[in-house]
Backbone as a chain_set.jsonl record, in Angstrom:
{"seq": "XXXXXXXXXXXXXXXXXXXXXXXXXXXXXXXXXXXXXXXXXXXXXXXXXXXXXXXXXXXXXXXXXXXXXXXXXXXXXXXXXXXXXXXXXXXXXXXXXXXXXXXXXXXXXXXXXXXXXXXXXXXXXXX", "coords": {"N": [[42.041, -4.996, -22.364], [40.307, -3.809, -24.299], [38.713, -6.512, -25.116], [37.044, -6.651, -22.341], [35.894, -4.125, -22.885], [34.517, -4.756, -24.849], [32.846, -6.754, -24.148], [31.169, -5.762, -22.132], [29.655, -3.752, -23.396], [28.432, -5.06, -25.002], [26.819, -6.634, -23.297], [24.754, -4.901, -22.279], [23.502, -3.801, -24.695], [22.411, -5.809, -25.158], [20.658, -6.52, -22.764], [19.675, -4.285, -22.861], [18.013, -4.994, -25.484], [16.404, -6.913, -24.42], [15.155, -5.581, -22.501], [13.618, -4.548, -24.255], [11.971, -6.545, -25.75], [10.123, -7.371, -23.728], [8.633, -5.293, -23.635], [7.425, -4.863, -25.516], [6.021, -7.418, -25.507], [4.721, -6.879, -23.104], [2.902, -4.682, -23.857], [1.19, -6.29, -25.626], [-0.012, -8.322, -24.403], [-0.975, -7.203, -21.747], [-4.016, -6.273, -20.304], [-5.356, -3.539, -19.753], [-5.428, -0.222, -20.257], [-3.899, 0.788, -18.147], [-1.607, -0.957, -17.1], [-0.338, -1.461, -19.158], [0.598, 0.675, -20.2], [2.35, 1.497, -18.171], [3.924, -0.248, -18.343], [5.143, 0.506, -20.834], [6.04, 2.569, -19.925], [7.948, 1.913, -17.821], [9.695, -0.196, -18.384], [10.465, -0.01, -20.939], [12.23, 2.572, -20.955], [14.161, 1.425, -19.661], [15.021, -0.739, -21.359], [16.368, 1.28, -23.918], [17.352, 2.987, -22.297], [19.522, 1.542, -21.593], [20.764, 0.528, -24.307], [21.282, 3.025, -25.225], [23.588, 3.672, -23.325], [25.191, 1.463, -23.93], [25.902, 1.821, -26.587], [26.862, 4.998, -26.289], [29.189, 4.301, -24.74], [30.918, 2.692, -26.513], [31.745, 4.527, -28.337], [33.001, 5.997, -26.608], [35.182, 4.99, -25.665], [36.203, 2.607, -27.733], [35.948, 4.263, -30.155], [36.758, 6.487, -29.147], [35.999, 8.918, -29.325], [33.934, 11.418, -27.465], [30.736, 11.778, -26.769], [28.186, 14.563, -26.233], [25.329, 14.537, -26.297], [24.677, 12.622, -26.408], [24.753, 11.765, -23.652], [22.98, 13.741, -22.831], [20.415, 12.663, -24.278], [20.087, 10.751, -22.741], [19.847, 10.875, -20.528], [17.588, 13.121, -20.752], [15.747, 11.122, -21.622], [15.3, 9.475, -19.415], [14.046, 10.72, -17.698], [11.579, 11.973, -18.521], [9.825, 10.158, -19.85], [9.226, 8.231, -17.968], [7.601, 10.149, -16.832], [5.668, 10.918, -18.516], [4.375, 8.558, -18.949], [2.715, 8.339, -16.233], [1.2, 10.584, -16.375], [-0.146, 9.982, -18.544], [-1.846, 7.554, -17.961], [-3.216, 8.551, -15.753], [-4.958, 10.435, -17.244], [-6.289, 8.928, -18.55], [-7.691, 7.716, -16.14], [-8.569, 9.947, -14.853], [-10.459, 10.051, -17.47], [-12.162, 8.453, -17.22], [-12.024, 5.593, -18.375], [-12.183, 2.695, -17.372], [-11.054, 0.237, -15.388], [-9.108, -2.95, -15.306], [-10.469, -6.073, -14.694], [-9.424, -8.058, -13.403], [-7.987, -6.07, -11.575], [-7.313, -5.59, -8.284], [-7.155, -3.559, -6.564], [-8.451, -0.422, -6.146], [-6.869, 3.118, -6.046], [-6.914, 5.233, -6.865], [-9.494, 6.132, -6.767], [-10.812, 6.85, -4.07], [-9.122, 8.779, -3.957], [-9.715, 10.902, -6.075], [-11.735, 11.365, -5.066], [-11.85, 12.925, -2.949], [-10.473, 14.678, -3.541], [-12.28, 16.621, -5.373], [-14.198, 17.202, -3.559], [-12.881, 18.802, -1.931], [-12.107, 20.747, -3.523], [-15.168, 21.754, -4.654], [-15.921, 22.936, -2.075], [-14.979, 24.987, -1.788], [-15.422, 28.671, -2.078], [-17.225, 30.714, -4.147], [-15.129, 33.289, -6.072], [-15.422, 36.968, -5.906], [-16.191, 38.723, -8.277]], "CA": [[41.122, -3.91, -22.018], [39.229, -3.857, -25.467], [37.897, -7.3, -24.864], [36.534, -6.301, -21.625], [34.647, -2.746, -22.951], [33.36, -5.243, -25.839], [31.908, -7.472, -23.312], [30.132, -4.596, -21.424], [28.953, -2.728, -24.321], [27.118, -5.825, -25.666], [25.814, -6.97, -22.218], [24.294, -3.522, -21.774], [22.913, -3.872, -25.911], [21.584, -7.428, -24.897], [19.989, -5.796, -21.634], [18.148, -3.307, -23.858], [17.274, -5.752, -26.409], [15.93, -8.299, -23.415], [13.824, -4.87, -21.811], [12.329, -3.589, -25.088], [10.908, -6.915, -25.799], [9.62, -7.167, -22.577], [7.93, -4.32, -23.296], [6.444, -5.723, -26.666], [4.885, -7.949, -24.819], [3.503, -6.354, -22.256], [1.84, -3.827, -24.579], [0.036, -7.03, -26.387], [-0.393, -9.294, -23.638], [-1.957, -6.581, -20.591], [-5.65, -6.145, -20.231], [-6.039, -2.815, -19.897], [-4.391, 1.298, -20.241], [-3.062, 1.538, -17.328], [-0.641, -1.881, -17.432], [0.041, -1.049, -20.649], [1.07, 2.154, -20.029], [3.4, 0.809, -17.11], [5.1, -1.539, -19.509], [5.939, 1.245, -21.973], [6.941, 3.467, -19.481], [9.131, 1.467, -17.042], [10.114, -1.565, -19.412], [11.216, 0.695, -22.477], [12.957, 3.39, -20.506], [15.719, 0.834, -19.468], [15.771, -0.848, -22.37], [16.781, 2.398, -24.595], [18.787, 3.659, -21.295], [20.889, 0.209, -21.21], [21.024, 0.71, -25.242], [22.156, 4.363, -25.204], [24.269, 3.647, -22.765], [26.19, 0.426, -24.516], [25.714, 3.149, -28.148], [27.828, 6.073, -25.397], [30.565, 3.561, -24.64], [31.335, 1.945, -27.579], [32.186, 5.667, -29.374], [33.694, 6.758, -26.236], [35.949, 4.019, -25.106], [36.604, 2.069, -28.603], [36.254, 4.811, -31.506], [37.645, 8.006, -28.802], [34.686, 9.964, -29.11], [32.622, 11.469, -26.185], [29.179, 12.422, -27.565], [28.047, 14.898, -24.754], [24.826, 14.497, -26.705], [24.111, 11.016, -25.8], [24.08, 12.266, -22.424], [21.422, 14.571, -22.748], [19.151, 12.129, -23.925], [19.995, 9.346, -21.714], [19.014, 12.056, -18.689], [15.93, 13.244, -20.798], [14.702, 10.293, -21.291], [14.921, 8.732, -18.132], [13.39, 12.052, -16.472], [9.97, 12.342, -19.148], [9.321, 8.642, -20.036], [7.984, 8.049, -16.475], [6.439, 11.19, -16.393], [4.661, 10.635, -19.646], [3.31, 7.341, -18.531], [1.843, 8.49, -15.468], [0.095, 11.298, -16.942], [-1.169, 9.074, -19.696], [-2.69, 6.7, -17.136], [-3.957, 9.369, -14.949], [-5.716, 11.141, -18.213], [-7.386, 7.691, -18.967], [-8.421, 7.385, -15.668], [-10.112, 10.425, -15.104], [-11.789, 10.219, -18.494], [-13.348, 7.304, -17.067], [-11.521, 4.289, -18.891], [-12.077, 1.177, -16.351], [-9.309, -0.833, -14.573], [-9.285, -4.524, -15.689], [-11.436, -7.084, -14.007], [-8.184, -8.636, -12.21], [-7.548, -5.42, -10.556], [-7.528, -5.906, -6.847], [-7.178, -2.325, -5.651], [-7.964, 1.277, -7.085], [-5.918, 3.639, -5.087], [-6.967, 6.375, -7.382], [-11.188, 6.858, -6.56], [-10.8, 7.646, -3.018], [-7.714, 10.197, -3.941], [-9.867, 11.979, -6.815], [-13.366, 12.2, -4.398], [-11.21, 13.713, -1.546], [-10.17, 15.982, -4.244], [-13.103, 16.741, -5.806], [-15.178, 17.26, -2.264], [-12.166, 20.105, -1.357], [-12.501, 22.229, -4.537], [-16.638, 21.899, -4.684], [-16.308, 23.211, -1.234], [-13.997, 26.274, -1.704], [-16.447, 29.445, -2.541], [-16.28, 31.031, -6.055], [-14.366, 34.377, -5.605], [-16.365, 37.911, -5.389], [-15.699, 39.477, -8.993]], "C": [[39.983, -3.81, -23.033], [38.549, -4.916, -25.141], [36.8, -7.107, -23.606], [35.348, -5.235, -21.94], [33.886, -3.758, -23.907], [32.237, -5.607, -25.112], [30.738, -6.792, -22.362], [29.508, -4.517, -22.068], [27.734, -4.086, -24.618], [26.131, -6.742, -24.591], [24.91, -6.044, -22.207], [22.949, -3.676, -22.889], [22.167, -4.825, -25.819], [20.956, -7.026, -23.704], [18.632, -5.079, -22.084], [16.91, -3.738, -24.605], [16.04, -6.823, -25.433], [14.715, -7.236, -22.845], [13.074, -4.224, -23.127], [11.35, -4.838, -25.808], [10.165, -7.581, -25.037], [8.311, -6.768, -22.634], [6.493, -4.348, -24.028], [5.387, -6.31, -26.481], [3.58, -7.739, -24.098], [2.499, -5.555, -22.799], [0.761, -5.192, -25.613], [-0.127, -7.384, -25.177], [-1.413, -8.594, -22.224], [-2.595, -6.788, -20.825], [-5.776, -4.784, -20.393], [-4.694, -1.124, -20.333], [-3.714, 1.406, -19.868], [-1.901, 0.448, -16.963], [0.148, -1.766, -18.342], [0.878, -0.351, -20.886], [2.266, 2.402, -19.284], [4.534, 0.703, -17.865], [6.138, -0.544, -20.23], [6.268, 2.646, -21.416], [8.703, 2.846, -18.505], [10.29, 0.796, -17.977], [11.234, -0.794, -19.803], [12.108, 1.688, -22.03], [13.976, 2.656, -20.328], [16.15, -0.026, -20.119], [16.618, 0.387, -23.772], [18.043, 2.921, -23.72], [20.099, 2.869, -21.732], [21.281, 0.39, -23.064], [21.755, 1.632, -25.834], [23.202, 4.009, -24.53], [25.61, 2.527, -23.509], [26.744, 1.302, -25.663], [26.835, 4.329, -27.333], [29.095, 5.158, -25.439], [31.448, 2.95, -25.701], [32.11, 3.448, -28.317], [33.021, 5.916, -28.006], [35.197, 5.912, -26.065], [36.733, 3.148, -26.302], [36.635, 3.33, -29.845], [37.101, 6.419, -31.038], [36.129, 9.24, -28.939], [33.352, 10.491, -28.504], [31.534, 12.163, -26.674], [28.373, 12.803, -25.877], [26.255, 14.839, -25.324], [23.817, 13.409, -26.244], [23.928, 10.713, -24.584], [23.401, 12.471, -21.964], [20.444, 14.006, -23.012], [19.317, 10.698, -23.245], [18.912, 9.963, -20.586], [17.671, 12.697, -19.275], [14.982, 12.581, -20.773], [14.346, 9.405, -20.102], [13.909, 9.739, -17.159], [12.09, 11.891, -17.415], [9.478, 10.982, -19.573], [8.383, 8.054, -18.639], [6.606, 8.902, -16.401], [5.396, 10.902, -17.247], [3.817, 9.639, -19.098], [2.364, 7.72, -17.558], [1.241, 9.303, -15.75], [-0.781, 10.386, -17.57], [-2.11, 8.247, -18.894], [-3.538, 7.725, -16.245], [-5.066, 10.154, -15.811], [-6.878, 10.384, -18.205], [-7.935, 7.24, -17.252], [-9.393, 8.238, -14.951], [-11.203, 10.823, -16.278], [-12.795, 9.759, -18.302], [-13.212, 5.887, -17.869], [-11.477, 3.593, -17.581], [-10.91, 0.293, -16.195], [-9.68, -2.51, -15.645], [-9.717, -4.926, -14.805], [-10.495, -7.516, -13.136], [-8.262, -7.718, -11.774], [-8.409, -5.838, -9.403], [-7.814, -4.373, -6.331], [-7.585, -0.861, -6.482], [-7.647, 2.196, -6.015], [-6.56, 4.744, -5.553], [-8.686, 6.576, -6.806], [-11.249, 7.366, -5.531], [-10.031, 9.14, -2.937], [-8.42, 11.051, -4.827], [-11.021, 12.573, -5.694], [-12.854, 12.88, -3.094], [-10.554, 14.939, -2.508], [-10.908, 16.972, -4.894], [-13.984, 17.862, -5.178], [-13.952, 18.942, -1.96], [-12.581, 21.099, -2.681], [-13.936, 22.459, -4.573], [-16.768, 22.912, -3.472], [-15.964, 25.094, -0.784], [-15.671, 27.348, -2.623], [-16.036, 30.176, -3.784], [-15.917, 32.634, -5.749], [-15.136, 35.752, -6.621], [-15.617, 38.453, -7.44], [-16.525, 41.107, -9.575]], "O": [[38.816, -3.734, -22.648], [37.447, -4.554, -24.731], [35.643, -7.422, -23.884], [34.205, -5.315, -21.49], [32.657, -3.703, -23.858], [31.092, -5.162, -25.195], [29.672, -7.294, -22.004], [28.441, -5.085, -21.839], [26.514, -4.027, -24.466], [25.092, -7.342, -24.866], [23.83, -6.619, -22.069], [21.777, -3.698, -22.512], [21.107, -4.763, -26.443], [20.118, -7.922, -23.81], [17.417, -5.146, -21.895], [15.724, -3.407, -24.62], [15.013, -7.317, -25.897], [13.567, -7.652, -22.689], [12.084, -3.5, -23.021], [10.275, -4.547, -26.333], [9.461, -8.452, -25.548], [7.285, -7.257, -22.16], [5.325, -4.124, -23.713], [4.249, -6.106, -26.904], [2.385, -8.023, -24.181], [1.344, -5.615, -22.377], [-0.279, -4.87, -26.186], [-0.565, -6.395, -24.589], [-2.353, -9.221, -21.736], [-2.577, -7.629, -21.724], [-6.459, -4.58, -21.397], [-3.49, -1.15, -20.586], [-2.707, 1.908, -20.368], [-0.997, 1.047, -16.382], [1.355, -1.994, -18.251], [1.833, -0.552, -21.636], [3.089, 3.27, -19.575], [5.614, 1.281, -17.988], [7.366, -0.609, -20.281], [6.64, 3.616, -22.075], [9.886, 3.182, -18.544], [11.435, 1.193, -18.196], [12.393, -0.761, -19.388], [13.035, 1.785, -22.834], [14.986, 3.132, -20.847], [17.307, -0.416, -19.962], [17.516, -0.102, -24.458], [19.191, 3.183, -24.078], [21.214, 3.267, -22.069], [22.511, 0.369, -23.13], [22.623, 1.433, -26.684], [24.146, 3.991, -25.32], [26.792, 2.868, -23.55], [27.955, 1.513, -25.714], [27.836, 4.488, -28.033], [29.978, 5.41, -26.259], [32.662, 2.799, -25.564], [33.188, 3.223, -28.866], [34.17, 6.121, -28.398], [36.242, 6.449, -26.432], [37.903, 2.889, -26.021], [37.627, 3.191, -30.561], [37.709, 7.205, -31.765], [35.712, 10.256, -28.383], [32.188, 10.219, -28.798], [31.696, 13.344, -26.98], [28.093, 12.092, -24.912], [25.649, 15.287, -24.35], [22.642, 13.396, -25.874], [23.236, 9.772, -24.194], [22.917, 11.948, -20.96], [19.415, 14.329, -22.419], [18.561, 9.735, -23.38], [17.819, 9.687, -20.09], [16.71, 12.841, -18.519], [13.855, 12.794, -20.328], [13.304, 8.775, -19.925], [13.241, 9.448, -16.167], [11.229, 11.503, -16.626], [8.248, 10.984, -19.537], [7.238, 7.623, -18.506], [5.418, 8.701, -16.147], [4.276, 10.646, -16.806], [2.641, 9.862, -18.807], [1.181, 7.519, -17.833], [0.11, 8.998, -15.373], [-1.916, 10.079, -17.207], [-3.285, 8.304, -19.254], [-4.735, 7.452, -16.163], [-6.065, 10.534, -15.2], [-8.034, 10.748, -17.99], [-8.691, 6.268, -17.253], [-10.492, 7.893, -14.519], [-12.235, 11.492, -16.231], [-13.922, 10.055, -18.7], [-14.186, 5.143, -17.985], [-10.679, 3.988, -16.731], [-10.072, -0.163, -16.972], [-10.513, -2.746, -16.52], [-9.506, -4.275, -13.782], [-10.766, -7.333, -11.949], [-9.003, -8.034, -10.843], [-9.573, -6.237, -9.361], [-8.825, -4.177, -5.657], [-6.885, -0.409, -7.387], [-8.254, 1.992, -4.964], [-6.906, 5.476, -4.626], [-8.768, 7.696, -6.3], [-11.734, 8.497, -5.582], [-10.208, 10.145, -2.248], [-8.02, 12.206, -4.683], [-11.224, 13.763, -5.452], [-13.658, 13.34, -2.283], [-10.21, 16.023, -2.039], [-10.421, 18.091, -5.057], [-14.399, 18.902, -5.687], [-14.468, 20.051, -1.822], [-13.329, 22.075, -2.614], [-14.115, 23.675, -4.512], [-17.624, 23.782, -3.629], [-16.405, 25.938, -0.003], [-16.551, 26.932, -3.377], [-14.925, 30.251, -4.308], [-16.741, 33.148, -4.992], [-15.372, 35.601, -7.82], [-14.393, 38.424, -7.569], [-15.929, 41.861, -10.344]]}, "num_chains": 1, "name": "protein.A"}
């Protein structure tokens, strides 16, 4: 049974290690913010998850000790690491930071000027 949780725990630790320098990468190697930004939201979230998670098992399963702790930030960080990123990219792209030259598509210019065009249109309220 011990050989078995070892073999988990350090697949899980080698999982982590394999998505955080992934992530390394991607933060040198993109072009621009919003790739970037991707990388070190998606990437790094499941390398840390798969890391916490091997770090949870190992105390609970081999040393007896459930850390309800290690819980809480498994589930925080999987819930605000996304979120963060997509703010961050959404900040930088209505500051006005530019896509990279490869991009094929912007999804986002039609979605802000349809947003834009509704509030301009709304009347300013009687005070």
């Amino acid at each position: 049974m011990t050989t078995i949780v070892n073999i988990l725990i350090i697949i899980l630790i080698s999982t982590g290690v394999l998505f955080s320098v992934v992530t390394a990468l991607g933060l040198i190697r993109l072009p621009d913010v919003y790739t970037r930004t991707h990388a070190a939201s998606k990437s790094s979230t499941l390398g840390v998850l798969a890391i916490l998670s091997g770090t949870f098992l190992h105390f609970w399963l081999i040393e007896g000790s459930f850390n309800t702790q290690m819980i809480i930030a498994i589930a925080f960080l999987f819930i605000t690491a996304p979120v963060g990123g997509h703010l961050i990219g959404r900040a930088a792209y209505v500051y006005g930071i530019k896509v990279a030259d490869e991009t094929v598509r912007d999804d986002m210019e039609p979605a802000l000027k349809k947003k834009k065009k509704r509030f301009s249109s709304k009347k300013p309220a009687d005070d």
